[in-house]
N, C-alpha and C positions, 0 to 999 in steps of 0.2 A: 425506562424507554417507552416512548408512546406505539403501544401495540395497533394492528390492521383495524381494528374497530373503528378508531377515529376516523379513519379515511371512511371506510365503509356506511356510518352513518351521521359524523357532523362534518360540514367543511371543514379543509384544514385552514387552521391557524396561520397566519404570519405574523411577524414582529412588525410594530406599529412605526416603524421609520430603519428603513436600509441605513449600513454604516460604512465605517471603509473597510478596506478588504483586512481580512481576518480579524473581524471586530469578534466574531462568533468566538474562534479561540482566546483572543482577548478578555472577554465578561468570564471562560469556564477558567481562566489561570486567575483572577481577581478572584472569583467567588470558592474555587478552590478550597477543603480545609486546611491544607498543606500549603507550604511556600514554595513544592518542587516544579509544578506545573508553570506558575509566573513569572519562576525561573527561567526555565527552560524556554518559554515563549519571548521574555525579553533579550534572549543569547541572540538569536539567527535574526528577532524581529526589531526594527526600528520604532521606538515610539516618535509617533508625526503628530504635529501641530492638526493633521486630522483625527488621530483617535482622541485627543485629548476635547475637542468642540463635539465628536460626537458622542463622547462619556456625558459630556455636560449640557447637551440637546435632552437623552436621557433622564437625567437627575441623577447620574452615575457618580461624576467626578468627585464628591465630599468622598463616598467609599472610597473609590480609586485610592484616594490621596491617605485615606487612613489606613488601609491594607496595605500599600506600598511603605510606606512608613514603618509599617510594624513590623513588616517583614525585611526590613533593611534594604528596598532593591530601590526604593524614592532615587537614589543616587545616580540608577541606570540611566532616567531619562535626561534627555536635553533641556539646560536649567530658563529657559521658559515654560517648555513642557511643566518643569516641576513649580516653577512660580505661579502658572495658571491653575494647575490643581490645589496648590496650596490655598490661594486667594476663593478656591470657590468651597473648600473646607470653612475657610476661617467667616466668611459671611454667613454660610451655610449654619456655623453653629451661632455666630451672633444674632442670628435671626431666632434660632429655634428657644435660644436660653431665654431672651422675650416673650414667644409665643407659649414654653413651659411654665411661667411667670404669670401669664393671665390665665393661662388652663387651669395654674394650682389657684387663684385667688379664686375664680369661678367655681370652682366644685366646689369650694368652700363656701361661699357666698349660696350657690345652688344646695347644697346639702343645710344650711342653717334654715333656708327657707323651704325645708322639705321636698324639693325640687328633686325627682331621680334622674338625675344625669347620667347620659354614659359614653364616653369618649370613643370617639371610633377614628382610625388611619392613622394619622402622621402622631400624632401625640401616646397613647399608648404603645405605639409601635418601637416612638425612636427611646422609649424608655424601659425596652424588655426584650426585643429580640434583635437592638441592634449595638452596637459594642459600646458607641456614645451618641449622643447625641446630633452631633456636627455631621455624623455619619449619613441622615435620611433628610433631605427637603423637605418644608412641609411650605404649601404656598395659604395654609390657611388654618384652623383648630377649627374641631368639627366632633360636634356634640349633638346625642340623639335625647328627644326628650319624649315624655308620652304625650300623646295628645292632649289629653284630660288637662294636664300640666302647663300646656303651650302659651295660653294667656298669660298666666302666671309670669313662665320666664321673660317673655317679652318686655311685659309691665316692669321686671325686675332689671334687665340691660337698660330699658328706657332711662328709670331712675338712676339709674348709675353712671352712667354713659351721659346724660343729657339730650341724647338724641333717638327718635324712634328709628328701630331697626327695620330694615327695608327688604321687601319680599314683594314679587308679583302675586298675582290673587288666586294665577292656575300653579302656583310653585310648589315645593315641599319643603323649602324651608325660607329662612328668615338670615337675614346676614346682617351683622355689625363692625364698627370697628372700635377696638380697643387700643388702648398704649396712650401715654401724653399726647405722642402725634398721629392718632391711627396708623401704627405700625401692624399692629397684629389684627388679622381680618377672622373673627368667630361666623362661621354658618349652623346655624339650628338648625338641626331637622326634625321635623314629627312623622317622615314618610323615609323610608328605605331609596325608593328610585324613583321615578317619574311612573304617572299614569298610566300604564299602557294597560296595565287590564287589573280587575280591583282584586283580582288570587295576588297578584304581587304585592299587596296591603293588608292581606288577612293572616299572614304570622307572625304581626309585629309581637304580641304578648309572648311568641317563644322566643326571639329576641332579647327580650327584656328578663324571661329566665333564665338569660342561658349568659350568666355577670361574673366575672370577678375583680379582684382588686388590685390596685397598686400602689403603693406606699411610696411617693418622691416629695422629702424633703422634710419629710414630718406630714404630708397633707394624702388622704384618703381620695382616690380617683375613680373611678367604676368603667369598667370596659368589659368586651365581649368577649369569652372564652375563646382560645385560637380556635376551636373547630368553626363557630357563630362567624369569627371574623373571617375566616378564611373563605364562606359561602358568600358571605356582604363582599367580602373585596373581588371575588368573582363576579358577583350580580354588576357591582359599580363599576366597572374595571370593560365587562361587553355587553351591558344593557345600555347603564344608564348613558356612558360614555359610545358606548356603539364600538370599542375596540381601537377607540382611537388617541388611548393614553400614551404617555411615553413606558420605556422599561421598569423604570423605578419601579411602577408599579404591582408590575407582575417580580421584581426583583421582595417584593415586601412579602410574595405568597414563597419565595423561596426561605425567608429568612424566617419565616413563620413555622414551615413547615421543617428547615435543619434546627431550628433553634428550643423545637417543640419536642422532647423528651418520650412522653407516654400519647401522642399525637393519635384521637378517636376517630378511625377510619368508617365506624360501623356506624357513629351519629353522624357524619356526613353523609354515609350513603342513603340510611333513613331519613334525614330531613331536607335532602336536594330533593326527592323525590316529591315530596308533599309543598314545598315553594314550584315547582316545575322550571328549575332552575339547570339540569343537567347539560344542557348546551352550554350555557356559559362556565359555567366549573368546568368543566372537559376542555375549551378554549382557553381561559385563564392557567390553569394547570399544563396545556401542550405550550402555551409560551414560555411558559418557565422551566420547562423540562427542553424546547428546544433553545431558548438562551442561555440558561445558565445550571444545565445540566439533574435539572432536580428530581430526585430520588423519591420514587412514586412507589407503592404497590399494584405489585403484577394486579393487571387486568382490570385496572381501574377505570378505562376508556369503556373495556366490552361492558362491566358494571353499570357504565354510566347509561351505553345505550341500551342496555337494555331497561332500565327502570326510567325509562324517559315517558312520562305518564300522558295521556291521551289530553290533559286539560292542559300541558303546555302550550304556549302563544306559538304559532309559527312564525311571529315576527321576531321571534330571538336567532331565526337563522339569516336574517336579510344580510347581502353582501356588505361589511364595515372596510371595508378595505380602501375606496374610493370615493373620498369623503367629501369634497369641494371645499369649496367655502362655508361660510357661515350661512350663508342664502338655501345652499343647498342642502345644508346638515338641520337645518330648520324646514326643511320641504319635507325631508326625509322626517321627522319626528311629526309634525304635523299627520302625518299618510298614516301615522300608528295609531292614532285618536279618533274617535268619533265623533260625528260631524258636529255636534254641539259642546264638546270638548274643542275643537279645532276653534272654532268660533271664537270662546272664552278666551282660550291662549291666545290667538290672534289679535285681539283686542286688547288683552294683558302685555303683549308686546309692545303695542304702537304707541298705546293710551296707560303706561306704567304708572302706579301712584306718586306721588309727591316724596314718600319718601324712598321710595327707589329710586327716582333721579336725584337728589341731592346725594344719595349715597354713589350711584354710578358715578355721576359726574363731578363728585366731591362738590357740592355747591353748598356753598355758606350763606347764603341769602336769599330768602323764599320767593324774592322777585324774581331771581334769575331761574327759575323753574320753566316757567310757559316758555320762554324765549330759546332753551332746551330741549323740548318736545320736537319743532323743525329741523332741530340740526340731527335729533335724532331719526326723524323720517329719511331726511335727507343720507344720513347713514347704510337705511336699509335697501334707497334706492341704487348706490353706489356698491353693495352687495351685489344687488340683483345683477347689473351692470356689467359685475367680474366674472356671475356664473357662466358656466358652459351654455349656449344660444338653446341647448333642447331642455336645460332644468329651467331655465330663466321663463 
């Protein structure tokens, strides 16, 4: 349970989208170890054509449908209910069995050419702490590289791929796509989160110590040991993202932390401390202790504040709750930069290179680029347009 600390020194948390009423009982009878609880909630409670769109607003509904299934209650619902869960299983995993398909070619490709790869989110995840695969969404593979390395892999997707991979110039990564028909979309990163301040870029090298392995299908993968992953999925989850993910996510710090056996409380506590990451872990970890019940060590909140170290950002506490539009989630990022960082992104936005608009805009033919750039001003002005009259 989330002890008085939190209130007393971070905001609290809320769940990044209201659902229908007693969704909250909902996600703890699904995530459950037991079948008694989902039980029990499916007797008195109706499942609605509402819970089932807001599982799958979420990234919920593949579990939903796999846990109901295994637990024999699939039958309870109303059989659209169960045809909509089943349909977002069976895409769910025909997408992911692609996206695990170029993951394993890539590390293979990446490890021949000495490239240290290491898998971070949806890919290590749905192949270690989730039952199968179909179980977790992933809308992308996502692979961290060192810097030193960065050239290298790029050069190497180019070659392979045919086409150069597309990245803004203030970004931190690099994005391609893969599959006969660019189905499966890979992001590179060489940077952990966005820019906000360069403490948040100087302990990539414990990152990169802190690997292990996984073995799917015959092919060697490198990822982050779940304590490493579990701080990354916190930092991404209300830095990068500002808190504005859906559940899944904080559903993955659950599945991390039940499915994690001999789970190191003591390397967490020591290394949030030196990233000045404790506001975010404290928010990541109270959304999943308050959606889906997860089972913390007493006083981990008082822990947190109090080793909350004097160089963290005070912009890790800005309100994420009230997010606008895109106009204004970009005003909002913008306000964290300094004024010649502001500058570069802003330009990076307007004036993106050649191959990020052909990769955004899927364009096949180098002419149709410039003629691109208007429609995408024209974009930012019809942003502006939707925000509220005092951010605009």
């Amino acid at each position: 349970m989330m002890d008085s600390a939190l209130n007393r020194s971070f905001p609290q948390p809320q769940a990044s989208a209201s659902g229908p009423a007693a969704s909250g009982a909902l996600l703890r009878a699904l995530t459950a170890e037991d079948a008694g609880p989902c039980a029990d909630w499916l007797a008195p409670s109706a499942f609605t054509h509402e819970h089932g769109a807001w599982l799958a607003s979420q990234g919920l509904a593949p579990f939903a449908f796999y846990r109901l299934k295994q637990i024999g209650l699939l039958g309870r619902l109303p059989a659209p209910e169960q045809v909509a869960l089943r349909t977002a299983f069976v895409r769910t995993l025909a997408a992911n069995l692609l996206a695990l398909e170029e993951a394993r070619a890539w590390a293979s490709r990446f490890a021949e050419a000495g490239i240290n790869a290491v898998w971070l989110k949806g890919v290590p995840l749905s192949l270690t702490v989730y039952p199968v695969p179909g179980a977790r969404p992933m809308g992308d593979i996502d692979v961290l590289i060192p810097q030193a390395q960065v050239k290298s892999a790029l050069a190497l997707l180019e070659a392979v791929t045919g086409a150069p991979p597309a990245y803004l110039s203030t970004d931190i990564e690099a994005r391609v796509r893969l599959g006969s028909r660019g189905q499966v979309r890979m992001d590179v990163h060489w940077h952990l989160l966005p820019p906000l301040h360069l403490r948040q870029h100087s302990d990539l090298a414990w990152f990169f110590s802190q690997q292990q392995t996984i073995v799917s299908e015959g092919v060697t993968l490198h990822t982050l040991r779940p304590e490493a992953h579990l701080l990354y999925l916190c930092a991404h989850a209300e830095i990068a993202h500002r808190g504005a993910l859906a559940l899944r996510h904080h559903f993955d710090l659950h599945r991390l932390l039940t499915q994690t056996p001999a789970f190191d409380w003591d390397l967490v506590r020591r290394q949030v401390e030196v990233l000045g990451w404790t506001e975010a872990v404290a928010r990541g970890l109270a959304i999943s202790v308050e959606a889906f019940g997860t089972a913390l060590p007493a006083n981990i909140f008082t822990d947190l504040s109090q080793q909350r170290p004097a160089h963290e950002s005070p912009l890790h506490t800005a309100d994420r709750r009230v997010l606008g539009n895109r106009w204004t989630r970009m005003i909002d990022y913008l306000g964290t930069l300094k004024w010649d960082a502001r500058v570069r992104t802003a330009v990076a936005l307007l004036f993106p290179p050649p191959a990020y608009m052909r990769w955004r805009y899927h364009l096949r033919r180098g002419w149709q680029i410039p003629l691109y750039y208007p429609y995408r001003w024209f974009d930012v002005v019809r942003e502006v347009t939707r925000a509220p009259r005092s951010r605009a």
